[in-house]
Structure formats: structure tokens, C-alpha cells
TORMARMI-754280 format. One record per atom (N, C-alpha, C, O): residue in one letter; x, y, z. Coordinates in steps of 0.1 Angstrom, whole numbers, plus 5000, padded with zeros to 4 digits. Layout:
N
AXYZ ...
***
This chain:
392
X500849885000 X500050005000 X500950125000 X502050135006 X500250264991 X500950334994 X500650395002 X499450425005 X502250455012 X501650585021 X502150695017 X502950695007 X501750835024 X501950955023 X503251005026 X503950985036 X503451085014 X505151065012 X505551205029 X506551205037 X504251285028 X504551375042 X503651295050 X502751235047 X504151315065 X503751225080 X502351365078 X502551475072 X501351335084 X500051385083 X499751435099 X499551345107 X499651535101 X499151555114 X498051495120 X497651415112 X497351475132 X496551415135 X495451475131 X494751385126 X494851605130 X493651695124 X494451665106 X493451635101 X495051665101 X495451645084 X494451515082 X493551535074 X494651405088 X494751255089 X492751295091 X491851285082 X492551325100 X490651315104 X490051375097 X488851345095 X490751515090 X490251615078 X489951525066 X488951545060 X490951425062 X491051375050 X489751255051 X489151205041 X489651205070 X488351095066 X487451165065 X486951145054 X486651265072 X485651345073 X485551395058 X484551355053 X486251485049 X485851505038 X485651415027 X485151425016 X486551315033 X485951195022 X484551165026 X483751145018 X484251165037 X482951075038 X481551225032 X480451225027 X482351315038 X480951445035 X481051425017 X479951455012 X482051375008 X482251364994 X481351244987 X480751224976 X481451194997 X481051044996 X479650984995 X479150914986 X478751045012 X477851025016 X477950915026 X477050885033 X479550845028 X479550705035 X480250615032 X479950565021 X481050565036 X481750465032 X482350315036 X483050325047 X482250215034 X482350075038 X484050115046 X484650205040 X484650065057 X485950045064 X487250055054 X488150135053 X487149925044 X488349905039 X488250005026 X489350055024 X486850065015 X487350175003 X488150305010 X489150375006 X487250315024 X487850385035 X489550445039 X490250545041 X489450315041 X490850325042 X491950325025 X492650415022 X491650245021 X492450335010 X492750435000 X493650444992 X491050515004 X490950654999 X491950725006 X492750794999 X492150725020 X492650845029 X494050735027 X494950805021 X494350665028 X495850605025 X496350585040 X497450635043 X495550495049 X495450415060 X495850275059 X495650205049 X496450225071 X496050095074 X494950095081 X494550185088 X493949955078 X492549915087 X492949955099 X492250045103 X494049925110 X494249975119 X494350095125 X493950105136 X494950175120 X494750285120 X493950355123 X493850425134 X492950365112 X491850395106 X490950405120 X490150495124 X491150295124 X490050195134 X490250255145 X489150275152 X491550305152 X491550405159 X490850555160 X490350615169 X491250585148 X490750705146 X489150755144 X488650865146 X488550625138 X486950625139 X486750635152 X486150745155 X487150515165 X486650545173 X486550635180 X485850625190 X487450785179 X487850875188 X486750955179 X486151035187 X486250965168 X485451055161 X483951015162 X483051085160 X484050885166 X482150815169 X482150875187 X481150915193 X483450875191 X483050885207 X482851065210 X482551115221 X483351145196 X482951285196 X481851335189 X481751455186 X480551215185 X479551225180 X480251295166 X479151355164 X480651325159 X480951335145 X480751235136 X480251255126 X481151095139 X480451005130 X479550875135 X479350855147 X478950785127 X478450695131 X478650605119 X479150625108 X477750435129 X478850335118 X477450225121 X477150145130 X476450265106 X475650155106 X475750025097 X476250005086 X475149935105 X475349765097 X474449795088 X473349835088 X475349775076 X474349755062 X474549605056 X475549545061 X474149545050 X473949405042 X475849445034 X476149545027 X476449365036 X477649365030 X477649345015 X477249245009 X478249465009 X478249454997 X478749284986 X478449244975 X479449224994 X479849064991 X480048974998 X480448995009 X479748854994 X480348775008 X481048785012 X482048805006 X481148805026 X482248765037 X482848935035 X484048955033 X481949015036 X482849215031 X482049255046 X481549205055 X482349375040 X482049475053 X480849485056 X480049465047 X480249505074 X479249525069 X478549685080 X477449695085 X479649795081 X479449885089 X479749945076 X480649925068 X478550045073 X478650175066 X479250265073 X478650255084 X480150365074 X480550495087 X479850595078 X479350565068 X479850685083 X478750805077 X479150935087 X479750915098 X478851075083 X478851145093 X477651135103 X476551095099 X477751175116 X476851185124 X475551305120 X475751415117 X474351255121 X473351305117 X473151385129 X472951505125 X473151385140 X472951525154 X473451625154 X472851715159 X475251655145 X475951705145 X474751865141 X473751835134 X474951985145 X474452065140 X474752245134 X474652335142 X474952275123 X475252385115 X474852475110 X473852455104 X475252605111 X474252725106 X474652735091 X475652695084 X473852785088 X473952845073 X473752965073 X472852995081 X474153085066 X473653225064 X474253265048 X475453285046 X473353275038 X473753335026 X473253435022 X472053405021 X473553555019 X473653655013 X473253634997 X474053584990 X472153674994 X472253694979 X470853814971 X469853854977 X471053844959 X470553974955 X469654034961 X469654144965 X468553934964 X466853904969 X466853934984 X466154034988 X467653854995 X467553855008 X468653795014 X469753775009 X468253765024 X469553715035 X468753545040 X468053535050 X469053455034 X468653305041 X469453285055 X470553345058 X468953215059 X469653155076 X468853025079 X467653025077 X469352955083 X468952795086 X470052705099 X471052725104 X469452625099 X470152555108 X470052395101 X468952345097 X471552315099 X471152165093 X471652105095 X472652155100 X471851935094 X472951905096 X474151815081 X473851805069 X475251775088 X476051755077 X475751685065 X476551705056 X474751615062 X474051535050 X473751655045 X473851665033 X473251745051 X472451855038 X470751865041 X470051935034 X470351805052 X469051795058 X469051975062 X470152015067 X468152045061 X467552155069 X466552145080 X465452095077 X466852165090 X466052205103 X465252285104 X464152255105 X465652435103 X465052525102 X465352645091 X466652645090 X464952745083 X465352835075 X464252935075 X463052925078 X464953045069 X464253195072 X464953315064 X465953385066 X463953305057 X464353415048 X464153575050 X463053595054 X464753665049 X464753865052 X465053875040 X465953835033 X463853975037 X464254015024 X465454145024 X465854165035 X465754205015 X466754315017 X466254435011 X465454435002 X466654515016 X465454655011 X466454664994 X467554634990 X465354744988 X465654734971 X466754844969 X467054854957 X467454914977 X468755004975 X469354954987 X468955014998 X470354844987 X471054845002 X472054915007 X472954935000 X472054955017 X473455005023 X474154885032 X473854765034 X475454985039 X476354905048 X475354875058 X474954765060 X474655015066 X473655005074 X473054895073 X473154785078 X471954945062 X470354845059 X470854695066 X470454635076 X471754655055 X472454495054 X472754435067 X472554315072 X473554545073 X473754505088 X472754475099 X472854405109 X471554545093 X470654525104 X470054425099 X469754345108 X469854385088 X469154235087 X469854135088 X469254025088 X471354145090 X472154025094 X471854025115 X471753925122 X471954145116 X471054155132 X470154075134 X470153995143 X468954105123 X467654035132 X468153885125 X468053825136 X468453815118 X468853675110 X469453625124 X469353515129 X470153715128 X471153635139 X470453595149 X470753495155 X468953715152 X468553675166 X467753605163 X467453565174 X466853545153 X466553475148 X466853355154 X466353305164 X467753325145 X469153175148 X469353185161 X469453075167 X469353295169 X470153225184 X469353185190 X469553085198 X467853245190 X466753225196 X465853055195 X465053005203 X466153025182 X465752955179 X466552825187 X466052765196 X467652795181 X468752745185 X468452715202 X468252605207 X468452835208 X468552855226 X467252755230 X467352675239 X466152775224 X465052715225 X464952555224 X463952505229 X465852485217 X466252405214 X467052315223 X466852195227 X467952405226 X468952355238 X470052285229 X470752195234 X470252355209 X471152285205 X472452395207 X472752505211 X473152295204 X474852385199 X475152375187 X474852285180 X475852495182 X475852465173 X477652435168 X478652485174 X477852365157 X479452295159 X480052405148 X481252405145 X479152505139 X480352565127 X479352665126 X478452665134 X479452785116 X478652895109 X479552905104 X480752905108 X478852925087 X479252935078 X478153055066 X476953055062 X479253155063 X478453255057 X479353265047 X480553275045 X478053255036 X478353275023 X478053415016 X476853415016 X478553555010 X478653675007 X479153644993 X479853544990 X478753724984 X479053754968 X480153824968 X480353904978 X481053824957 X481853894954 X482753914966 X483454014967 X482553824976 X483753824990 X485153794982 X485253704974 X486053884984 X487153874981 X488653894994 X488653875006 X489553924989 X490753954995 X490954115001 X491354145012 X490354214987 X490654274988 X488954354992 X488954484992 X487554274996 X486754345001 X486354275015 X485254205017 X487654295024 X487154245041 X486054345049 X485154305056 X486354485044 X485254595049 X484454655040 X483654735044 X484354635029 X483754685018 X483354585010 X484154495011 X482054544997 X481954484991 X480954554975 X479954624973 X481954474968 X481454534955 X480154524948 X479854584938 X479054384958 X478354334952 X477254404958 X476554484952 X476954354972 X475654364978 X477054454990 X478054414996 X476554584991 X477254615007 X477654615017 X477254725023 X478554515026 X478554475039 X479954485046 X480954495039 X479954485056 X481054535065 X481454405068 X481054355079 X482154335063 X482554195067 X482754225082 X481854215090 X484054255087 X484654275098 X483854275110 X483854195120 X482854415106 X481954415116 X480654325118 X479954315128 X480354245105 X479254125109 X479853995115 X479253905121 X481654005112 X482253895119 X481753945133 X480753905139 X482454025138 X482354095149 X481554005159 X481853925168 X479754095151 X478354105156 X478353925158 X478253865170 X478253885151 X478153705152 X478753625161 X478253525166 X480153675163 X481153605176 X481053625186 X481653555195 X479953765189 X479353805200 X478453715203 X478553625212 X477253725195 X476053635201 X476353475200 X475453395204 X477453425194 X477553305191 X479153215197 X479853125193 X479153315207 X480453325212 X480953135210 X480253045208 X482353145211 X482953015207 X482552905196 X483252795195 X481552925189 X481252835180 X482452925165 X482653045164 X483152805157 X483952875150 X482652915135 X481652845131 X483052995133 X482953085121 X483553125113 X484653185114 X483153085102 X483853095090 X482853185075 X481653175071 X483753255069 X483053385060 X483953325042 X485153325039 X483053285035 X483553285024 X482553305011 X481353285012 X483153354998 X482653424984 X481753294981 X482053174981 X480453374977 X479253264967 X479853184961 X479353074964 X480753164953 X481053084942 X481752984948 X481652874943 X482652974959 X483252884966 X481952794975 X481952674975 X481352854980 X479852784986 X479452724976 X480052614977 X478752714965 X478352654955 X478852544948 X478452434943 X479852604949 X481352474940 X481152394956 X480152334954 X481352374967 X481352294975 X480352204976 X480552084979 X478452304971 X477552224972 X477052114963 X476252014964 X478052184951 X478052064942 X479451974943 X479351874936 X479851984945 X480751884947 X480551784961 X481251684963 X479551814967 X479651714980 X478051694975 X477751574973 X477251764972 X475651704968 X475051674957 X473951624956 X475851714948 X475351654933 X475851564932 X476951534936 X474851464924 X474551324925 X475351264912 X474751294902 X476251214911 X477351214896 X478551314894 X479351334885 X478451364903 X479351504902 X480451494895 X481351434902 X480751534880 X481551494875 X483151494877 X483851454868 X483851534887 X485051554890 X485551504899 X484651464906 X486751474905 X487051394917 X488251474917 X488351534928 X489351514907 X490651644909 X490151744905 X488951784903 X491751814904 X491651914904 X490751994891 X490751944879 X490052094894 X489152134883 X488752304883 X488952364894 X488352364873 X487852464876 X486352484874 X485852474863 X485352534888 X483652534884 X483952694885 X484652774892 X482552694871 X482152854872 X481252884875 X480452844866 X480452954885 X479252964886 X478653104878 X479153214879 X477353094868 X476653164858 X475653214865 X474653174859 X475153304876 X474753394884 X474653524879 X474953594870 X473953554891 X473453734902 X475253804891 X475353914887 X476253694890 X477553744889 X478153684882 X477253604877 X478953654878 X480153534871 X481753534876 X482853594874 X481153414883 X482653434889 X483453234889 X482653144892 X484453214888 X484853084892 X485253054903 X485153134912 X486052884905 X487052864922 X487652734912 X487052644906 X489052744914 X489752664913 X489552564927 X489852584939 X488952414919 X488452314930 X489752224932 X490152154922 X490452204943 X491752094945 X491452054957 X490452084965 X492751954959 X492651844974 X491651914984 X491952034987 X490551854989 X490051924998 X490951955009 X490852055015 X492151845014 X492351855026 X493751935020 X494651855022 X494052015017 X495152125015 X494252245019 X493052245020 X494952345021 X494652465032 X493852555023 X492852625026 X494552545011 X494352674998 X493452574987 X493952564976 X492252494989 X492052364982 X490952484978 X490052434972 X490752624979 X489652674974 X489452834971 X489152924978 X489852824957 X490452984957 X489553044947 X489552994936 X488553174949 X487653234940 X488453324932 X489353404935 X487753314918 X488453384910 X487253454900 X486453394893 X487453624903 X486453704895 X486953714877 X487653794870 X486153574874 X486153564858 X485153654847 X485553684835 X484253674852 X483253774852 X483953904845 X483553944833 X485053974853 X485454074848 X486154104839 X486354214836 X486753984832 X487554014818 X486754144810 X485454134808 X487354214807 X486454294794 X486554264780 X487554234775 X485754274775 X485754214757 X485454324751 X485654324738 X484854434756 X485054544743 X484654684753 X483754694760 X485654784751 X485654914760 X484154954757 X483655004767 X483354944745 X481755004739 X481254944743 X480154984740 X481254814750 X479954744760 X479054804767 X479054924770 X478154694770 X477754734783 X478454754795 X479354694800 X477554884803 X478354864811 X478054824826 X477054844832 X479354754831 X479254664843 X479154714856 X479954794860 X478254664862 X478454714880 X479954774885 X480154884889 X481054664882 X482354714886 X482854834878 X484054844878 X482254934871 X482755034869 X483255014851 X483055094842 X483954864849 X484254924832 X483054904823 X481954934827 X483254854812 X482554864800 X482654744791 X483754724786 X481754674788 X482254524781 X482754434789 X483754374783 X482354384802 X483154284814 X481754144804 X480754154796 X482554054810 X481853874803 X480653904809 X479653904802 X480353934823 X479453934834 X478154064822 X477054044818 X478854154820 X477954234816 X477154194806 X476054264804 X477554044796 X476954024786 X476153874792 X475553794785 X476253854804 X476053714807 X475353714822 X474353634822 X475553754830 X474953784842 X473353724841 X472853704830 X472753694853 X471453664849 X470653824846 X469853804837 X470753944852 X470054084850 X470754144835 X470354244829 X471654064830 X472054064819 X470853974807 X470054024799 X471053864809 X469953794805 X468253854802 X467553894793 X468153834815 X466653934818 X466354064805 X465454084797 X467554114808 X467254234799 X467554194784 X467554274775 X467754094782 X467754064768 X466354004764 X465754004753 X466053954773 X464953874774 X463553954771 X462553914765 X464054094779 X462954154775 X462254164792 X461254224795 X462954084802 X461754134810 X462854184828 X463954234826 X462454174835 X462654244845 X463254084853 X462753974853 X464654154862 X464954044870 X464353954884 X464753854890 X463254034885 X461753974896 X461553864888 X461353744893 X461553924872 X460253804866 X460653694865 X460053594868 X462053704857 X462953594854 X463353504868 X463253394864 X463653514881 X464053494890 X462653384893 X462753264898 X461153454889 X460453394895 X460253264884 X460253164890 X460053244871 X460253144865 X461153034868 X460652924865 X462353044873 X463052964880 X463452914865 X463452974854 X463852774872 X464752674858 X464052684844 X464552654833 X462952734846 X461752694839 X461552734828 X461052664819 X462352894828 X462352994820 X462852994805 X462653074797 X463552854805 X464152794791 X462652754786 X462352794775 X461852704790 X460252624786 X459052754781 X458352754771 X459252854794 X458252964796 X458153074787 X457053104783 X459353144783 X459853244777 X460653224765 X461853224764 X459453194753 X459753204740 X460953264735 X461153364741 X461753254727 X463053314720 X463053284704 X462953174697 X463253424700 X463153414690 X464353454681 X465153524687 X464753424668 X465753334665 X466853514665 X468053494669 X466553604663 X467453694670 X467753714684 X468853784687 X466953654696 X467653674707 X468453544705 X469653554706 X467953394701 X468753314700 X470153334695 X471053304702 X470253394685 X471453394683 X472353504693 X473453484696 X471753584696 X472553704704 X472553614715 X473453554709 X472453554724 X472353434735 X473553324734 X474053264744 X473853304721 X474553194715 X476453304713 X477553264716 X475953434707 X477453494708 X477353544724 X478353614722 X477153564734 X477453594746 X478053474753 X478953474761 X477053364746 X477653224755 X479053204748 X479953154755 X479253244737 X480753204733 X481753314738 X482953304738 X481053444745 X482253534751 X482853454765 X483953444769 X481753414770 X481853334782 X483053224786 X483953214794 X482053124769 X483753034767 X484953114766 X485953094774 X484953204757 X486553304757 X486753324771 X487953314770 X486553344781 X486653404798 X487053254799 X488253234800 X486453184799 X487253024804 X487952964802 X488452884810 X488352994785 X489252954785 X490353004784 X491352934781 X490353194786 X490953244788 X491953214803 X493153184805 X491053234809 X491553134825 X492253014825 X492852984835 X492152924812 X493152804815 X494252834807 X495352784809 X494052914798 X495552964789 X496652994803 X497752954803 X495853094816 X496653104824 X497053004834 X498053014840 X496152904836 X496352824848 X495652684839 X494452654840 X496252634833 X495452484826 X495652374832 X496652314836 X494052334833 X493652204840 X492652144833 X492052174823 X492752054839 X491951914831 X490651924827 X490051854819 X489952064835 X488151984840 X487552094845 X487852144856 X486252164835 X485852264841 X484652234845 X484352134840 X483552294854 X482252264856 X481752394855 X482352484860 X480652404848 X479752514845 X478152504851 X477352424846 X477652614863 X477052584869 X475952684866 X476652784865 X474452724862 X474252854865 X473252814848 X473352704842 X472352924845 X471452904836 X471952864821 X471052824813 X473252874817 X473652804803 X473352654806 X472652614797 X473752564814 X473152444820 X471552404815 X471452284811 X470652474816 X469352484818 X468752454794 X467752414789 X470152504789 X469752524780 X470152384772 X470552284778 X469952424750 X469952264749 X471452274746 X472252364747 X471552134740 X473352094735 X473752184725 X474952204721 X472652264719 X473152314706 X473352474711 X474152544705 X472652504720 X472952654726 X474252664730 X475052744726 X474652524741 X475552544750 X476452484740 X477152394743 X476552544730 X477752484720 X478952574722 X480152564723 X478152664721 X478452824716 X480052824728 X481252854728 X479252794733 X480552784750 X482052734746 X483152784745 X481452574743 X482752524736 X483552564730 X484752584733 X482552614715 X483252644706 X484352754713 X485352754707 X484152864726 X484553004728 X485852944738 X486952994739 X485452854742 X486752814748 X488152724737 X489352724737 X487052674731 X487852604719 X489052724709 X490052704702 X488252834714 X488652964706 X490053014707 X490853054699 X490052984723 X491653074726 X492052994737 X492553054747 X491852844738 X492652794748 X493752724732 X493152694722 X494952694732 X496152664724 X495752524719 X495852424725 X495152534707 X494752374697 X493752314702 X493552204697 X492652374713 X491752344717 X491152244724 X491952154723 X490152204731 X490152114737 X490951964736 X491351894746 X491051924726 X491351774722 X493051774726 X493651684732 X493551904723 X495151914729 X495251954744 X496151924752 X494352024745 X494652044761 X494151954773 X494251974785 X493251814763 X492451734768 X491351744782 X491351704793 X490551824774 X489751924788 X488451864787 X487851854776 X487951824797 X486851754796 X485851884807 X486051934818 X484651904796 X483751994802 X482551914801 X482251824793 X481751974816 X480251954820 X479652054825 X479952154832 X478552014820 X477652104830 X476852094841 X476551984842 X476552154847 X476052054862 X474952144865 X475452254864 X473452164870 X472552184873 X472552344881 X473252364891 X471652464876 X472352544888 X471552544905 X470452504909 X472252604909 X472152574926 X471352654931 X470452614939 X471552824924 X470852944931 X469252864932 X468752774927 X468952984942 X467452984949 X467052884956 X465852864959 X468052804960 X467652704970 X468352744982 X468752654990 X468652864983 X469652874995 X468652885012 X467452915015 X469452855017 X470852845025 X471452685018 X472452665023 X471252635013 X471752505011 X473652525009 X474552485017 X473952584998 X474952634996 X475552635007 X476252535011 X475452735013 X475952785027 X476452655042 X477452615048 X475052625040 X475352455049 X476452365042 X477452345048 X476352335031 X476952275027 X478752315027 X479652235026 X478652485027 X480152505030 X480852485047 X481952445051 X479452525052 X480052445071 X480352355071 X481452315075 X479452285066 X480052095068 X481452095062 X482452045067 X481352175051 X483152115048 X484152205058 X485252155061 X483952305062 X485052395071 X484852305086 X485652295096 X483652255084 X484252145097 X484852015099 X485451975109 X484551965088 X485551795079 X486651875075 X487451785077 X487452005070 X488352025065 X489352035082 X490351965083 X488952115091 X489752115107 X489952005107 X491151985104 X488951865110 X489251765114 X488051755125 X488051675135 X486951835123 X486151845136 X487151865152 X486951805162 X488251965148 X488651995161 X488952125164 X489452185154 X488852205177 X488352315177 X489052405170 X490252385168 X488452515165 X489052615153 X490252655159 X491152665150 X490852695171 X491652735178 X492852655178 X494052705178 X492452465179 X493152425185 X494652405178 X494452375166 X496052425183 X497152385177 X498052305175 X498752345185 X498652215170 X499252115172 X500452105164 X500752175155 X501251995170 X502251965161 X502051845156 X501351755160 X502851845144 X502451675132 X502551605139 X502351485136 
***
């Protein structure tokens, strides 16, 4: 068998079983063990220190063969997590646990011009919300996880999308939620998580890049979950394609986002981003197109591909995933894509051997997203406290 050419810390070692099994849904002892690159013994230790911290559990299932396993391990279903996502419409907040089950959710809408203010006070009442709810309960909660748009590096107090004081909503939350760890990361990283741990087929297992086709356009280079940096957002969105464009929220003129956005869309469409929002997936079925928006729909989807595959000309990988309403459409729309990536990545897909999918989009089911990013910032620790420090 092989082992790990670096010795793995003890939180490295419990990170790598826990996000296998959140990837997984579950797994028999021995595929177990040589996903994470254990001996059965090992292994066996380390379950039981994580069943006796209620993180996992280990049900008898009918053994997949004669004389095989017959303990499925799974994460612990008690275990329990906040969700809070930020997006155009309102502020979701929920409580769930690590499968992706919801307990409770609650939606605040956001007033239709937001400020730093406004935003802050609805992340106020969302909170007392959750705490009260929670207190009533008599649960704890083991992670919070907030997901924010256009969360970047460079907007910890400021944000380009929807207006929020990161800092100070960290702040406000570590107060009423004192010692539970908390963690703040960009929509597109939430998403890419939710499909990669909840979509059913999920085409990727390495390294890859997903883009999500949103409120915004933005990617995350997807790698090892259990590496530190296994999740990095990248504003793809803003390439510009022609100074005479439209022009973009962030200030220039011709960004991909400005021709592709969903309020982008809408207005091609002809109708208002209420209406389209409220059609849902549907809106490929609902909202007739006629063979000039078709085609204008078909050159935007190919600027798109140019942004993607502009992005691997810089950073080239195997495997992109495309999440978000081009998804929604048929093979022959979403051609357009290919072909645009085909356009300006070097001899085109078949040389750079890039296998693309598309994968279902996520928005409007939120908090799900959100949950789905707790569970992994709590399998990625190791389920051990955010604080705690150790040596290998």
C-alpha cells in the first residue's frame, strides 16, 4: 500500500476521513481506508475517537459481498450547523445538519437599495433569529458558515456586490455566538462545494475549475480538499471584451458578466429580473425566443467560453464545471460555449484534453449552499476546535 510521502498531522489524517465521507455520503471500512491512505488499523482507531465525539456513526448494512463489510461509517446526523447566505433577493439563515437535511430556514428580504447599514441590520435580526431558535432547542451549534457575493481578498470591509461590512458582521456574530467557530466565504466557493459534496454524479474527483453563471460570474479553482488553499475564488466575470459594451456594475464597459449575468439575460429577454427569478429553471420552457435573441444568447455564451478559456490559457487543468442558467439550455445553445473556449485555449480542447460538464444550477435554494460550505470547514479542521494547535 501506498503511504503519504509527508507524515500527516492528526487533524490532516481526520480532515481527509471526514471530507471523504461528506464527498462520499458513506463509506464501507476497507474503500475507506484506502481513499485516505490508511492501514485498517489505524483507521480503526481514529473512527473510534470520532464516533465517541458524536461526528460520526457506523451503521450495519447488508455487505456488499460475501464475507465484506458490513458497517457503513457516515457522518453523524445530530451533528448541527448554521447556514447564512447573502444573495441579490435577501438574507437566508437555517440551521442543518451535515448530510444537507434543513431543520429550520428563514428568509429577510433586503430592502431594494441596500446600504452597509440596511444589510447589517438584517444580518441583526437573522442572527437573533438563529440564536433564539437554537436556545430554545437546547442545540449547539458545531460551525457557521456565511456565504457573501463577490467576497474577496481585497473586500474584508467593503463589498462590491451587495454592501456589507464583513469585519463588523464577523464581529456582531462571535458575540451572540460566542465560541462556535465561524467561517466567511465568496458565493461561488459555497456552491462549488455544494456541488461537489451534493450532486449526485458530480463529474470531478481532481483538480478542476467550476464557474458559477449567476446574480454574477465568477469561478473557484476546485483541489485536494484537505490542502489549506484547496479553494480559491476567481472574478472571471470581469474580463472585458469590448471598451463599447455594456456597462458593468464594477465600473468598466464590456466585462463577460455584463453580457451574461442573469440581470443581463433578463434584459435581453425582454423582461425584468423579479420576473425571470420567479420562472425559475423553467424559464428555458416559459419564455419563447426568437431566432434573434437566439442567436444573440449563442454569441454571449461564446464570450463566456473565451473567459474560460481564457482562464486556462493562464492556469490549465483538466476539467471545468459550468453551473448556472447556460446548464438549463439545449446541446446546441451550449455549443456556443465550447466552441469559445475552443477559441483561445492553444489547439483546443482535444490538445489540452479538457473534459467539460455542465452541472444543474444551485441558486434559489439557498441556504443550502451555505450549509453545505459548514459541513466542509468542519471535515476540513478535522472536527477539532478552530483554535486548537498542534504539532504533526
Amino acid at each position: 500500500m501506498e503511504m503519504p510521502e509527508q507524515p500527516r498531522s492528526r487533524r490532516q489524517t481526520r480532515a481527509a476521513i471526514l471530507t471523504h465521507l461528506l464527498q462520499s455520503g458513506g463509506s464501507f471500512r476497507p474503500p475507506l481506508a484506502k481513499a485516505v491512505r490508511l492501514s485498517e488499523a489505524s483507521l480503526s482507531r481514529i473512527l473510534f475517537d470520532l464516533k465517541a465525539e458524536g461526528l460520526i456513526e457506523e451503521v450495519r448494512r447488508p455487505a456488499p459481498y460475501v464475507g465484506g463489510p458490513t458497517g457503513l461509517v457516515s457522518l453523524d446526523g445530530a451533528v448541527a450547523l448554521a447556514a447564512v447566505e447573502l444573495s441579490a433577493q435577501w438574507l437566508s439563515v437555517g440551521v442543518g445538519g451535515l448530510a444537507g437535511e434543513l431543520h429550520y430556514t428563514e428568509r429577510l428580504p433586503l430592502p431594494k437599495v441596500p446600504t452597509v447599514e440596511t444589510v447589517g441590520r438584517v444580518f441583526g435580526e437573522a442572527m437573533t433569529l438563529l440564536r433564539d431558535w437554537t436556545r430554545r432547542r437546547h442545540i449547539t451549534l458545531s460551525q457557521i458558515g456565511v456565504s457573501i457575493p463577490g467576497l474577496g481578498r481585497l473586500t474584508v470591509s467593503g463589498n462590491p456586490i451587495i454592501p456589507c461590512h464583513v469585519a463588523r458582521l464577523s464581529g456582531m456574530i462571535g458575540e451572540m455566538f460566542a465560541g462556535v467557530p465561524l467561517e466567511f466565504t465568496n458565493s461561488v466557493v459555497a456552491h462549488a462545494i455544494f456541488h461537489r459534496c451534493r450532486t449526485q454524479n458530480y463529474p470531478f474527483s481532481d483538480t478542476h475549475l467550476f464557474v458559477l453563471v449567476s446574480h454574477g460570474v465568477a469561478g473557484a479553482w476546485m483541489d485536494d480538499p484537505a490542502e489549506a488553499d484547496a479553494l480559491q475564488p476567481i472574478e472571471l466575470g470581469h474580463m472585458v471584451f469590448g471598451p463599447e459594451g455594456p456597462r458593468c456594475r464594477c465600473g468598466h464597459h464590456g466585462c463577460v458578466e455584463a453580457y451574461t449575468s442573469l440581470p443581463a439575460l433578463a434584459a435581453l429577454l425582454g423582461i425584468s429580473e423579479a420576473e425571470l427569478l420567479q420562472h425559475g429553471s423553467e424559464w428555458v420552457h416559459t419564455i419563447p425566443l426568437s431566432a434573434r435573441v437566439r442567436q444573440e444568447l449563442r454569441r454571449r455564451l461564446f464570450r463566456l467560453g473565451l473567459a474560460v478559456g481564457n482562464t486556462l490559457n493562464v492556469k490549465p487543468c483538466g476539467g471545468v464545471a459550468i453551473s448556472g442558467w447556460p446548464s438549463l439550455l439545449s446541446e446546441e445553445d451550449r455549443k456556443a460555449v465550447v466552441d469559445g473556449i475552443d477559441a483561445c485555449l492553444l489547439g483546443g480542447r482535444k490538445l489540452a484534453r479538457l473534459s467539460l460538464a455542465f452541472v444543474p444550477p444551485s441558486t434559489g435554494n439557498d441556504p443550502q449552499a451555505a450549509l453545505a460550505f459548514a459541513a466542509f470547514c468542519l471535515a476540513s479542521r478535522g472536527g477539532m476546535p478552530a483554535a486548537s494547535t498542534e504539532a504533526a
